[in-house]
Structures are given as C-alpha cells and as structure tokens.
C-alpha positions as CSV (number, residue, x, y, z in Angstrom):
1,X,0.0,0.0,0.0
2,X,1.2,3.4,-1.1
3,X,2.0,6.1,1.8
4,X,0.3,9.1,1.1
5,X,2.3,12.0,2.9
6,X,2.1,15.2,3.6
7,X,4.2,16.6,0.7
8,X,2.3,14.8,-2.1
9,X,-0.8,16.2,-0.3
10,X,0.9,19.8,-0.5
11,X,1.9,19.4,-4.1
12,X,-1.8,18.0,-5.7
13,X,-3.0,21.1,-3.1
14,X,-1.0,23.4,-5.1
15,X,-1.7,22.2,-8.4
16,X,-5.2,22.2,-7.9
17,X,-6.5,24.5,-5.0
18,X,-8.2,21.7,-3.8
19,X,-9.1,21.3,0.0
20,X,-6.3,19.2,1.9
21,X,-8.6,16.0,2.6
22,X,-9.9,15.8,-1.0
23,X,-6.6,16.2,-2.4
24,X,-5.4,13.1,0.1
25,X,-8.7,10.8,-0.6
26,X,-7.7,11.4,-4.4
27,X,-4.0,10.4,-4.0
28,X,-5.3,7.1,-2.0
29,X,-7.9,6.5,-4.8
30,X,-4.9,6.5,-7.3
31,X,-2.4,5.1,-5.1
32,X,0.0,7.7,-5.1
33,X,-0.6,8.9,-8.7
34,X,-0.3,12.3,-9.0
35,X,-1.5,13.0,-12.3
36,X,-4.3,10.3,-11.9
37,X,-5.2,11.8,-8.5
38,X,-4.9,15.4,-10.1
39,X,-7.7,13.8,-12.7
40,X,-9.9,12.6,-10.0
41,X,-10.3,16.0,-8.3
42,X,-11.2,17.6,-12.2
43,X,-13.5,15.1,-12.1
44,X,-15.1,15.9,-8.7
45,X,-14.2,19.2,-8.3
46,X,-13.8,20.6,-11.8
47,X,-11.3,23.9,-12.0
48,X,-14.1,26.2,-10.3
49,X,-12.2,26.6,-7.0
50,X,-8.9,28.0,-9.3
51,X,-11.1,29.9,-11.3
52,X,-13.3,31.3,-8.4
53,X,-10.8,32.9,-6.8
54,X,-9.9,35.9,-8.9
55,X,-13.7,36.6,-8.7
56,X,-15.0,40.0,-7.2
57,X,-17.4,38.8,-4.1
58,X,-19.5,41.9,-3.5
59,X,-22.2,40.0,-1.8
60,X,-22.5,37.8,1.4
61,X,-24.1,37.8,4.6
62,X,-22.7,39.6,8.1
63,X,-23.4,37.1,11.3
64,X,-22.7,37.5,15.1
65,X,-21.9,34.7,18.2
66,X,-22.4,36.3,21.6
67,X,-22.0,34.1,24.5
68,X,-22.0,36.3,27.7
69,X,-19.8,38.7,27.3
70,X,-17.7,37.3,24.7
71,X,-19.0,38.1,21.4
72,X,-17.7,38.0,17.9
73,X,-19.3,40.0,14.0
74,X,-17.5,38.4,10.4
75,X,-18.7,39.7,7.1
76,X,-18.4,36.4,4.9
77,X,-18.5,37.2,1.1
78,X,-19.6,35.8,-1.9
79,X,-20.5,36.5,-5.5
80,X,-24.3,36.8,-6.0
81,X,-27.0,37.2,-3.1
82,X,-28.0,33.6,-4.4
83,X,-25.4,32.1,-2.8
84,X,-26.4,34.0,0.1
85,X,-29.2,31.9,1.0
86,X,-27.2,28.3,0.9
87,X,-27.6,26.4,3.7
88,X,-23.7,25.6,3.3
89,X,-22.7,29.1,3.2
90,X,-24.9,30.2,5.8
91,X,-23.3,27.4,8.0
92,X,-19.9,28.5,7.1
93,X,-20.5,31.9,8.2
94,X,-21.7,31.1,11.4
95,X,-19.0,28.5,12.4
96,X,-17.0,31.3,11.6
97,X,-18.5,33.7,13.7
98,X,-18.4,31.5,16.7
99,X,-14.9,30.4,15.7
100,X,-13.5,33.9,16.1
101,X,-15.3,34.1,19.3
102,X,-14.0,31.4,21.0
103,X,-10.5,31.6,19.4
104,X,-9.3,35.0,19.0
105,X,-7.8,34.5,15.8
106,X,-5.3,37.3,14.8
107,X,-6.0,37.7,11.7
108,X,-8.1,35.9,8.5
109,X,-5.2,34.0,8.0
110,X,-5.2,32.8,11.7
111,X,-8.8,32.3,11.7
112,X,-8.8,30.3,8.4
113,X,-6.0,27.3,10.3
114,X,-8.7,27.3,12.9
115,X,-10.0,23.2,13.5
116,X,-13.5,23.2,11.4
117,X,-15.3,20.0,9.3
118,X,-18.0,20.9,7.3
119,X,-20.1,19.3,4.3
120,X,-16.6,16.4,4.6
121,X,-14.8,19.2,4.2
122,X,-11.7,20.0,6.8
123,X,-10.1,19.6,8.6
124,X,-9.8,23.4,8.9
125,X,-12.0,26.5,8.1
126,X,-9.8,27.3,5.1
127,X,-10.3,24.1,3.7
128,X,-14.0,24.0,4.2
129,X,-14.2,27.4,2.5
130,X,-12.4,26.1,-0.8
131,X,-14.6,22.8,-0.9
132,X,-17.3,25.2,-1.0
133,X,-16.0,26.8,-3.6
134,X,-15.3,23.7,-5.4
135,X,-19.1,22.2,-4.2
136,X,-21.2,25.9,-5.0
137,X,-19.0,26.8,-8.0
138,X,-18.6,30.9,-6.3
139,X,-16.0,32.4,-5.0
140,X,-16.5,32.9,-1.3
141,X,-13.8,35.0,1.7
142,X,-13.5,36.1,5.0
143,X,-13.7,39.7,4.8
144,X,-13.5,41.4,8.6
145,X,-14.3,40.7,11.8
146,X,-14.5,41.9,15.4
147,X,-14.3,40.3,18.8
148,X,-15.6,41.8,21.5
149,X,-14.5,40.4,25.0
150,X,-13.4,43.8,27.3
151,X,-15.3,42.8,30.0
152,X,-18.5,45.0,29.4
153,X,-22.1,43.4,28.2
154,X,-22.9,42.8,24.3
155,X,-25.5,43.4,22.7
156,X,-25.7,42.5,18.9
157,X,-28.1,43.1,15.9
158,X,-29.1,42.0,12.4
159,X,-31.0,43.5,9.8
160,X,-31.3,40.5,7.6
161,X,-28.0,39.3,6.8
162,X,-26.6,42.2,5.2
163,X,-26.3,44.9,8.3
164,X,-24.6,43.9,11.8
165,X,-24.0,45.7,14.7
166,X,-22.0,45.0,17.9
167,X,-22.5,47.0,20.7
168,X,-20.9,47.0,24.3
169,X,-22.3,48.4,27.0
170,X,-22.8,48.9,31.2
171,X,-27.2,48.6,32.3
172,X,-30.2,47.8,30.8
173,X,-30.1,45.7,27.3
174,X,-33.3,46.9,26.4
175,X,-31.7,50.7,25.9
176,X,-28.4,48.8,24.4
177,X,-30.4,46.8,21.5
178,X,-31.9,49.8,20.8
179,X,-28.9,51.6,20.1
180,X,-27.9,48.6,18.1
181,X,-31.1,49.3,15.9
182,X,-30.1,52.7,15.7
183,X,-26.4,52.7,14.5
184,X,-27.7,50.2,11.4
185,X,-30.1,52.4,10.7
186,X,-28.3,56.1,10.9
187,X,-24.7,54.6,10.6
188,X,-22.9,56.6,12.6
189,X,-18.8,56.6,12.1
190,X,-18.0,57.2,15.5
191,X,-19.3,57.4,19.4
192,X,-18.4,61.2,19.4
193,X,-17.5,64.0,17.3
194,X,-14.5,64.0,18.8
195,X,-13.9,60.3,17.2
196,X,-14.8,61.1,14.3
197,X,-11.3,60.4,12.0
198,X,-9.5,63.3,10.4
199,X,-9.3,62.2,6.8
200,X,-13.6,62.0,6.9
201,X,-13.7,65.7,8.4
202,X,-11.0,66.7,6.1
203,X,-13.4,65.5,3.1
204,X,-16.4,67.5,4.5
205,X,-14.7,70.5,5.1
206,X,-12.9,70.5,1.7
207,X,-16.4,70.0,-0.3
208,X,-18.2,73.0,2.3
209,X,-15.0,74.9,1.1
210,X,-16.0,74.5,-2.2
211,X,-19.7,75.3,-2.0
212,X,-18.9,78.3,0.1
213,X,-16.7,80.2,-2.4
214,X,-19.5,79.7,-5.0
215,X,-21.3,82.2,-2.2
216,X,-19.4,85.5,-3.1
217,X,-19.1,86.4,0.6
218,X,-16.2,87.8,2.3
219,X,-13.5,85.5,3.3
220,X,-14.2,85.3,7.1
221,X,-17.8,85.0,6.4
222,X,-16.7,81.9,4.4
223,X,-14.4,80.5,7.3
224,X,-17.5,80.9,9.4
225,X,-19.8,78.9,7.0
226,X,-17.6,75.8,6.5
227,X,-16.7,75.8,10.1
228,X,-20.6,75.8,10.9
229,X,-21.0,73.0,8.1
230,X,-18.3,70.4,9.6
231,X,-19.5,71.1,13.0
232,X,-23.1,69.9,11.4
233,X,-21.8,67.1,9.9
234,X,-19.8,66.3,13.2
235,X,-23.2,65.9,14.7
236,X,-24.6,64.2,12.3
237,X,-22.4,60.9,12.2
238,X,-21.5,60.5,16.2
239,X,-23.5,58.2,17.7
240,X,-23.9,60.5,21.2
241,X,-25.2,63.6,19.1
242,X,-27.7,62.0,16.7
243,X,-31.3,62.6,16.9
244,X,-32.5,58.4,18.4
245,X,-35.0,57.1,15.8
246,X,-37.3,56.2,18.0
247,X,-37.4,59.9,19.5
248,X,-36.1,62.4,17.5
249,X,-37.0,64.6,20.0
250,X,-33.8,63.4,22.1
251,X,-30.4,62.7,21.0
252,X,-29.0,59.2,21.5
253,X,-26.9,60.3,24.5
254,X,-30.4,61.8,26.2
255,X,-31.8,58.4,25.8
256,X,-29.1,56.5,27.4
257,X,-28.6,58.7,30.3
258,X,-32.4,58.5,30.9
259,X,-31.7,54.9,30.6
260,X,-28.7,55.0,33.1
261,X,-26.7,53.1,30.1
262,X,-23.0,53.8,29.4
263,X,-22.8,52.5,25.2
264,X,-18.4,51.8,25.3
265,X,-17.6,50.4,21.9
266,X,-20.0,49.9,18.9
267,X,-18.9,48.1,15.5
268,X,-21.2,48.1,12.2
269,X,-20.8,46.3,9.1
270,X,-22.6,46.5,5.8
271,X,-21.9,43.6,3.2
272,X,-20.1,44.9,0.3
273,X,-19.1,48.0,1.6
274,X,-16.0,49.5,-0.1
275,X,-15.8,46.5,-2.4
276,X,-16.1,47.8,-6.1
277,X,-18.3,45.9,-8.1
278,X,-18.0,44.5,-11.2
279,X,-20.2,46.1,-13.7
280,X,-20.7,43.4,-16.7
281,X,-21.8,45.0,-20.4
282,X,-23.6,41.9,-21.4
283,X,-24.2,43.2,-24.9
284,X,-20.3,43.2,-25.3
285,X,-19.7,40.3,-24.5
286,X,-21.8,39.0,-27.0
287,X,-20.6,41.0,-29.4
288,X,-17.0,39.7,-28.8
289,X,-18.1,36.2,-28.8
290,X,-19.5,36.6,-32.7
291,X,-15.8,38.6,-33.6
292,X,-14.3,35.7,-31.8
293,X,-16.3,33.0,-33.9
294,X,-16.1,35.1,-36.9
295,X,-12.4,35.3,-36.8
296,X,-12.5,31.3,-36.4
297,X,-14.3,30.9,-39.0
C-alpha cells in the first residue's frame, strides 16, 4: 500500500487549490498517482475553485456569536446574493462567527488554520471554505471581523443578513439593543465628534469649502460657513449627538442617560461596503463572442 504524505498532499493542493482531505482521498484512490489523482479531483471538483478565486465577491451575509460577554461580527463574502441563501454558506459563516469568538484568531489568515469539518470538508476553516467553492461553483472570503471580549455586556443586531451591529455596554439591554437598531439604521462613524477620523472631516470641510466660495461672501464669512457646516456634519455621524430614531426629540446620548446606560464600543458592518463591483456590459460580450467565432471561422 502506497504512503500518502504530507508533501504529495501539499503538491496535488498546489496544483489544484483543492481542500487538503480531498486532495489526500484522491492520491489514495490512485495510489499515489499524481497525475491520476490530479484527474480525479477535475473530475469531482472541476477547475471552479482556481477559477473562483480571482472573482469579485460583492455580496454575502454579516453574522454575530455572543456568549455572555464574549461576542464575535464576520462579514463572509460571496459572488451573487444567491449564494447568500445556501444552507452551506450560511453554516460556514456562522462557524466562523463563533470560531472567532471562542478563538481569538489574529487575523483571516489565523482564523482560516482554525479546527473546522464541514459538508466532509476539513479539517480546517480554510479548507471547508475552498470545498465550498469547489461544491457551490462561487468564489467565497472572509472579509473582517471583530471580537468583543473587554469585560462589558454585548448586545448584537441583524438587519437581515446584510447589516450587523456590535454594541458594548454597562445597564439595561433593552436601551443597548436599541442603540444597536439605531447605528444600522443612521450609521454613525464614530461614538463622538471628537472620534470622528481626520481624513472624513478633512473630506467635508474641503467639499463645504467649495460650496462656500460659490457664495461671493467675504473671506471670514466663508471661514464661518464651512466651520458651521463640519460642526453639522460632526453631529450628524457621532452616535452620542444624533437625533434616536425612536425619539427624534432626544439625541441618542439623552436616551441612554435616561436609561442609566454607558454605550463603550460599537462596530457596524454593511456587506459589500467599499468592495467595487463589477459592472458586466452583457451586450459586449456578445458581441465579442461573434468577432471571436467570426475570426475562427
């Protein structure tokens, strides 16, 4: 009997960015064959999980783990919303989640060499993410996450699977979910306005610096109008300052202090944001498909 090690494994892995245990159940089926156990995995696998991978994934789902006051938010990508809704992936994200909870990963990479079996995929997170790819035929990553675990209470929210909020707070829950419903709703940048980052307040005061010289006012009267502008928009994306949804006639600080709540730390994440997607022109395509054909021809 053929010994299947762990350099043969590496090598088929390479070759075909299949998972570890597929690429070892081939090289047993062709006992010790690379080429014939490189066939096998076309077979079972086809090339989707190579050709996935250079694919944009705009879409996906963010989930949350909280287990007292541990808790963990991952945004898990994928191609189309489709995918979004398979069982597989959803499981995936959610092992994730809880994963990075209970592990403290460093980073994706760290996360990804984390123990995980899934769909007899394994036997770790990385290489039930590729079988996926493989089994689902989409490109699929780990994007971001956060762990919370300073000591203070968690309480988390989703507005259906593509907003999630994380918030961490001292007294009562009820206040503290309600801020949670708030920040996906307003998205606020920061806690304060004195949190908010430079390179965001830098933006809004260059475009009221524009608008104001389009005034014709006098120069200081200009200072005066973009400094009152940033100092508006300051407001208007710190959490403390912002009118809460539920009263607009109180800012989300009011409520909390009514509510003898102390809000610490919040996190909000909204699927695809920042990713640039892909914009196909389908009737190009086509019509490079007929030049194509013509040119055989």
């Amino acid at each position: 009997m053929v010994v299947i090690n762990a350099s043969m494994v590496a090598e088929l892995r390479a070759k075909t960015d299949a998972p570890m245990m597929e690429c070892k159940k081939a090289l047993t089926e062709a006992e010790g064959d690379m080429v014939k156990a490189e066939e096998l995995l076309r077979v079972k696998l086809g090339t989707k999980a190579g050709k996935a991978a250079s694919r944009v994934t705009a879409e996906g789902v963010v989930t949350c783990f909280v287990n007292g006051t541990t808790g963990a938010m991952i945004e898990v990508n994928c191609e189309t919303d489709f995918v979004t809704k398979n069982d597989s992936f959803l499981a995936l994200a959610n092992a994730a989640a809880k994963l990075v909870a209970e592990h403290n990963p460093a980073d994706i990479n760290a996360l990804g060499a984390l123990a995980y079996s899934q769909d007899s995929f394994g036997p770790t997170l990385e290489d039930v993410r590729k079988g996926l790819i493989g089994k689902i035929g989409e490109n699929m990553s780990f994007r971001r996450f956060k762990r919370a675990a300073s000591g203070a209470k968690i309480a988390n929210y989703l507005h259906g699977t593509r907003i999630g909020v994380l918030v961490e707070f001292e007294g009562d829950e009820t206040a503290a979910k309600d801020v949670a419903m708030h920040v996906a709703a307003m998205k606020p940048v920061s806690l304060t306005s004195a949190e908010v980052p430079a390179d965001l307040i830098e933006k809004e005061r260059s475009v009221a610096a524009a608008k104001a010289a389009e005034s014709g006012k006098p120069a200081d009267i200009v200072t005066k109008m973009v400094d009152g502008s940033v100092q508006k928009y300051l407001k208007e994306v710190s959490l403390f300052n912002q009118s809460f949804v539920k009263n607009d006639k109180q800012t989300v600080e009011q409520m909390l202090k009514a509510a003898g709540t102390t809000v610490k730390a919040f996190t909000l994440y909204v699927v695809g944001e920042g990713i640039e997607k892909k914009v196909d022109d389908f009737a190009a395509e086509v019509a490079a498909q007929v030049a194509a054909a013509q040119g055989a021809a």
